[in-house]
C-alpha positions in Angstrom: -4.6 -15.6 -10.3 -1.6 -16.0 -8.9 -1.0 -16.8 -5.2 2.4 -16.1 -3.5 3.7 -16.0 0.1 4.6 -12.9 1.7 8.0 -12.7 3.4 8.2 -15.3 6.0 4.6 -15.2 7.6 2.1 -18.3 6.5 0.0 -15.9 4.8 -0.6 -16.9 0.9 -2.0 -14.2 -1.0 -3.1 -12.7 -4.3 -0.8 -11.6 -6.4 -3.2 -8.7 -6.5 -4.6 -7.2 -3.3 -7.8 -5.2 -3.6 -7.4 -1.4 -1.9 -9.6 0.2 -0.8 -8.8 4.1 0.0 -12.0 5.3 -2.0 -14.5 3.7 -0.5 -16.5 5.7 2.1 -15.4 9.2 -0.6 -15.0 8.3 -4.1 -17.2 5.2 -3.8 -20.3 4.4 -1.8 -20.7 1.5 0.3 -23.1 -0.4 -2.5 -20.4 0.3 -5.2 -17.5 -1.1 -2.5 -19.3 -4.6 -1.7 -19.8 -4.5 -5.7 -15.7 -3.9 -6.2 -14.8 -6.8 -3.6 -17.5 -9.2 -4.9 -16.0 -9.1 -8.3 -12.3 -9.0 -7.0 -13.2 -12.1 -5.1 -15.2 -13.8 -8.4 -11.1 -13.0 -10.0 -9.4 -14.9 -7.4 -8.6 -11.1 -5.1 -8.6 -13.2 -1.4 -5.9 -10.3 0.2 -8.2 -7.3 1.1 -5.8 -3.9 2.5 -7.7 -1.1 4.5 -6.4 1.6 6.8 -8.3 3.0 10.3 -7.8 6.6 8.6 -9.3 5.8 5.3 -10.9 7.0 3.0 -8.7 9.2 1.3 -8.7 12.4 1.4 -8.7 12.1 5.2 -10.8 14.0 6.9 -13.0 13.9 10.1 -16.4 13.4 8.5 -15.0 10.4 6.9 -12.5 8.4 8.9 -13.1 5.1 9.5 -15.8 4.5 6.6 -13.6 2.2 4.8 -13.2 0.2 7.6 -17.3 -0.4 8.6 -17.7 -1.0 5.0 -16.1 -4.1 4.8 -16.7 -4.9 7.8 -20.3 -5.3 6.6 -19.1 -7.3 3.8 -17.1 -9.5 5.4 -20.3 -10.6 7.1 -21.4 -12.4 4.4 -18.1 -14.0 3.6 -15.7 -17.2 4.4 -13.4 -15.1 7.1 -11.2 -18.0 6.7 -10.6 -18.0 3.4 -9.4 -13.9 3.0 -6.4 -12.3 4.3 -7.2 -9.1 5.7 -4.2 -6.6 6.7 -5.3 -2.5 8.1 -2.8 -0.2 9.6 -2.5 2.3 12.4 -1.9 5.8 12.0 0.9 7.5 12.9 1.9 11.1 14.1 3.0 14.7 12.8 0.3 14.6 9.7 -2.5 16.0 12.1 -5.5 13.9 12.3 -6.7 15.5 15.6 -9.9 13.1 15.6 -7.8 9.7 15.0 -7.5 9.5 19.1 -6.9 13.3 19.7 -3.4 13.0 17.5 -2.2 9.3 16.5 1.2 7.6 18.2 2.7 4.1 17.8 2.7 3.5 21.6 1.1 0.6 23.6 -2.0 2.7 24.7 -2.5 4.1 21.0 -2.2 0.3 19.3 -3.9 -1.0 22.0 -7.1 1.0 20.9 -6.4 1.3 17.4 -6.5 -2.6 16.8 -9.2 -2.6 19.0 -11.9 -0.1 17.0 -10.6 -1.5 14.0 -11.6 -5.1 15.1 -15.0 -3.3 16.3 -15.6 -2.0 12.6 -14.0 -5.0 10.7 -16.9 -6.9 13.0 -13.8 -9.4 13.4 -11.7 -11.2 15.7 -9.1 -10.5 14.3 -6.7 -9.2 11.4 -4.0 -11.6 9.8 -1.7 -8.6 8.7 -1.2 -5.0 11.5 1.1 -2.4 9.7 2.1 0.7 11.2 0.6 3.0 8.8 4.2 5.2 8.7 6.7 5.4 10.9 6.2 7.1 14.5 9.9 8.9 14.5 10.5 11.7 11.9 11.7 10.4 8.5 11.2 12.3 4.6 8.3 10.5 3.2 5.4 11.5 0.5 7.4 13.1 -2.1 9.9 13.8 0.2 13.3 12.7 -0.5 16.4 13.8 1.5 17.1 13.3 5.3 16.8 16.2 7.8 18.3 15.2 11.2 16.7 18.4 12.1 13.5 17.7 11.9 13.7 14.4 14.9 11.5 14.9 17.3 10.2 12.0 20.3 9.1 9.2 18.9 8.7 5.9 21.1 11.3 3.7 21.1 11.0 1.0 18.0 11.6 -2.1 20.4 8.6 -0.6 22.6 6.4 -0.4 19.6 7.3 -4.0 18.7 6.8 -5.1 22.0 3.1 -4.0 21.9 2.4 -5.5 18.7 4.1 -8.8 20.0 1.1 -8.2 22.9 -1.2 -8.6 20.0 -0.1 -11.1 18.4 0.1 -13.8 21.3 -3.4 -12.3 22.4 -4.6 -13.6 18.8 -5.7 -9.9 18.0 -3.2 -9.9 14.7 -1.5 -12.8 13.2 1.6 -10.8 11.5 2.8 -7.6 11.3 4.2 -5.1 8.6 5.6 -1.5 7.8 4.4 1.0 5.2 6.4 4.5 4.2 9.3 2.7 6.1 13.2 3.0 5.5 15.9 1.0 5.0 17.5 1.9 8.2 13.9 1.3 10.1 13.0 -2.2 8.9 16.6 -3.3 9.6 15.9 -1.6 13.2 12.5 -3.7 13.4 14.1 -6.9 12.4 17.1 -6.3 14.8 14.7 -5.6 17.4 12.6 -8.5 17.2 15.7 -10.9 16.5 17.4 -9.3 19.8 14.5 -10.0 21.9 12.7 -12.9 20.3 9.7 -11.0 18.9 7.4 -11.2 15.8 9.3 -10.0 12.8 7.7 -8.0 10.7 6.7 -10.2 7.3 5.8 -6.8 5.1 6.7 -3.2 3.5 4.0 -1.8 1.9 5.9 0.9 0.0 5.0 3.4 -2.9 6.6 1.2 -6.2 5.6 2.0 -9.7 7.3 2.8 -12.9 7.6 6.2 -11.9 9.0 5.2 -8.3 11.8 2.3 -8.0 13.5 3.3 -5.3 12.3 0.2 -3.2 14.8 -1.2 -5.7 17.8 0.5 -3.2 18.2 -0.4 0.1 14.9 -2.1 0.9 15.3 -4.8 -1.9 18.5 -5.6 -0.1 16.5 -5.6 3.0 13.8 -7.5 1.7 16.0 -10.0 0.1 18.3 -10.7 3.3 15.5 -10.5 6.1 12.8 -12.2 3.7 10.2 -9.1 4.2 7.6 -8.7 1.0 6.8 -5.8 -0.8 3.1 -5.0 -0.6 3.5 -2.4 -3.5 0.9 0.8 -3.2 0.0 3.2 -6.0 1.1 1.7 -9.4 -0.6 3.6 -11.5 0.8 6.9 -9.5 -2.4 7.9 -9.2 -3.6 7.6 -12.1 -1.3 9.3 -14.2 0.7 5.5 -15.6 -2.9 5.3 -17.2 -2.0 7.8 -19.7 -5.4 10.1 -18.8 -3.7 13.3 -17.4 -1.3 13.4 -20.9 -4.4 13.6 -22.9 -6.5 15.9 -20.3 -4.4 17.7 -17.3 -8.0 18.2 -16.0 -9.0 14.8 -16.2 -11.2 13.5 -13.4 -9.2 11.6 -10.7 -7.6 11.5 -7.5 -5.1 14.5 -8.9 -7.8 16.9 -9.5 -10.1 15.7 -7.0 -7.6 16.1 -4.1 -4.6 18.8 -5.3 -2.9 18.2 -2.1 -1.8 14.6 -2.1 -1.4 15.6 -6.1 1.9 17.2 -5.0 4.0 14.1 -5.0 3.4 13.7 -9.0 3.6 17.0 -9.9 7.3 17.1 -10.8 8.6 18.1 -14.1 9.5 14.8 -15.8 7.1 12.9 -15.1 5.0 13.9 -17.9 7.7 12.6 -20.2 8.6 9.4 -18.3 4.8 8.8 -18.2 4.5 9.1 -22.1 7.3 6.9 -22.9 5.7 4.4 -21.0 2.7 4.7 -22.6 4.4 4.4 -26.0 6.0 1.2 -24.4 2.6 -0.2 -23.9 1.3 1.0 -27.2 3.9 -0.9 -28.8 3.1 -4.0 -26.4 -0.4 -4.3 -27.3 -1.4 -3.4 -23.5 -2.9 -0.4 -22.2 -0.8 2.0 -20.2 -2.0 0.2 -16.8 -1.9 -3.3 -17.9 1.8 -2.3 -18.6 2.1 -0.4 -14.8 0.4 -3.0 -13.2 2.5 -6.0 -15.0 6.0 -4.5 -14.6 5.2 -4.0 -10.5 3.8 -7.5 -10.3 6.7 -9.3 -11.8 9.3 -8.0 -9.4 10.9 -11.0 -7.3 10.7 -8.9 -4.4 7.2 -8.5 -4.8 4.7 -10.4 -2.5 1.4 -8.6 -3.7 0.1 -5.4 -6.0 -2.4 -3.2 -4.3 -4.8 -1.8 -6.9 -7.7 0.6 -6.6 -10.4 2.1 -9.3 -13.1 4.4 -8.5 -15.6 1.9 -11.3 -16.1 -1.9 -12.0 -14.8 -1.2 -15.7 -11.5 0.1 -14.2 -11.2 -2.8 -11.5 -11.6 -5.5 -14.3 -9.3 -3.9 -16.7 -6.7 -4.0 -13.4 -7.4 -7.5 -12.2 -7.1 -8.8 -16.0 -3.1 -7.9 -15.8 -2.7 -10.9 -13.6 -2.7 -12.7 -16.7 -0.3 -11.0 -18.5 3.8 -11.2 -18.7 6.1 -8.9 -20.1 8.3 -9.5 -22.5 12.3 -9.3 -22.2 12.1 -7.0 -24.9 9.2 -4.5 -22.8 11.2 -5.0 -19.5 14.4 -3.5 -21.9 12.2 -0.7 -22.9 11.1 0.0 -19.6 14.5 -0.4 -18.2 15.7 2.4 -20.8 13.4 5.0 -20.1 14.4 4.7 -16.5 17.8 5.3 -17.0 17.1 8.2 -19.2 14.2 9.3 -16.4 15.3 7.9 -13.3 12.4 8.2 -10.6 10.5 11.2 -11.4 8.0 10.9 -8.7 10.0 9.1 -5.3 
């Protein structure tokens, strides 16, 4: 396994981080300590949760995900894991995440605080807000609406209360997921300006079906040395090839239509089996390939992988052994240009 730094923080990770979305809904809590026992075997020490998982949300299920490893990580060398969970934000609902969720001192205040509870922790080494508190198109979503704004607390207000947590000892360094180029620059800014923590992380949506990281926020990431923590590269499932062969095929797609939306666009089915002929042709399956061509990025600090069985987890973790030729990352590179993000 690979280990790399992410961004600026001290935090050396995994080249692969083990998610954990299904647990407490696709997976039960015997299967999860199963999953992170063998990801840990592999050389998996970066562990990424979130206070509303599992996925799909809902309020029978919140916070599972959370107690679950936090009974793991009971019988486990704190020390030697990274641990990173996020806070949710507003506008998707989630009434029973503290009667609607805000980025505002009170909300992260006792956000961090239950997740610490259920973690059965003292602390995390990596906070992210979960997506951004103002409005901005994320999801599937992909043009700006300025007329969609609506009151959002003030980003140097939010940073100031994660700062509080930090220099408490509460969280060690902090990140952004579903953020914007415009947003992390306002983050760094902010923290530079009034002598802040900077946030270390993005963790975006980047797969073979979704480069748009590779815009604005590889510039970003470049400049203000800020890792991409890259989420969903198999796009749910389908850069495995299984929903070419059997639209019906049992997954996250078919389980939960809604968060399917994002994927169902009309070329991704051909992207998706030109990929898979690009794997065929490598001698890898479709999500060695996925999980390869994410990996190698330079801007990439870690892969966040999930799987619903052991067999799928080891098939993932055994793509941190393999490199892609020049020739595949041509092949790959054509197909994009033919089929240029089908799924942002």
């Amino acid at each position: 396994m690979e280990y790399r730094v992410i961004g600026s923080s001290d935090l050396k990770v995994s080249a692969l981080c083990m998610g954990t979305m299904t647990f407490g809904e696709q997976n039960t809590e015997a299967e999860a300590h199963g999953q992170l026992d063998y990801a840990v075997s592999q050389g998996v020490n970066f562990i990424d949760t979130a206070e509303m998982y599992p996925v799909a949300p809902r309020a029978e299920t919140v916070h599972r995900t959370e107690t679950y490893i936090g009974n793991w990580l009971q019988h486990q060398q704190r020390d030697q894991l990274v641990v990173a969970t996020k806070i949710a934000g507003p506008a998707r609902g989630f009434g029973w995440i503290r009667g609607g969720p805000r980025i505002n001192k009170a909300h992260i205040n006792a956000a961090i605080d239950a997740s610490l509870q259920r973690l059965q922790t003292d602390y995390v080494d990596l906070y992210q807000i979960h997506w951004p508190d103002r409005y901005v198109p994320m999801f599937g979503a992909t043009s700006y609406d300025a007329s969609q704004d609506r009151d959002t607390t003030p980003i140097a207000e939010q940073l100031q209360a994660l700062g509080e947590l930090v220099k408490a000892g509460k969280v060690r360094h902090i990140g952004l997921s579903n953020e914007t180029p415009w947003g992390a620059m306002e983050f760094v800014r902010c923290a530079e300006q009034l002598g802040l923590p900077k946030i270390v992380s993005i963790q975006n949506a980047y797969h073979l079906l979704n480069r748009t990281f590779e815009a604005g926020l590889a510039e970003v990431s470049h400049h203000s040395n800020v890792g991409l923590l890259a989420y969903s590269p198999l796009a749910f499932g389908w850069l495995s090839g299984k929903y070419l062969a059997d639209p019906q095929a049992h997954g996250r797609i078919t389980l939960f239509p809604g968060f399917g939306q994002r994927y169902n666009k009309p070329n991704v089915p051909a992207a998706t089996r030109e990929y898979v002929r690009i794997a065929q042709q490598a001698g890898l399956t479709p999500a060695t390939l996925a999980l390869a061509f994410s990996r190698m990025r330079r801007f990439t600090s870690s892969v966040i992988l999930g799987a619903t069985t052991l067999q799928q987890l080891q098939e993932n973790l055994a793509s941190a052994e393999v490199t892609l030729s020049a020739e595949t990352m041509a092949a790959i590179d054509a197909v994009h240009q033919r089929h240029p993000n089908p799924a942002p």
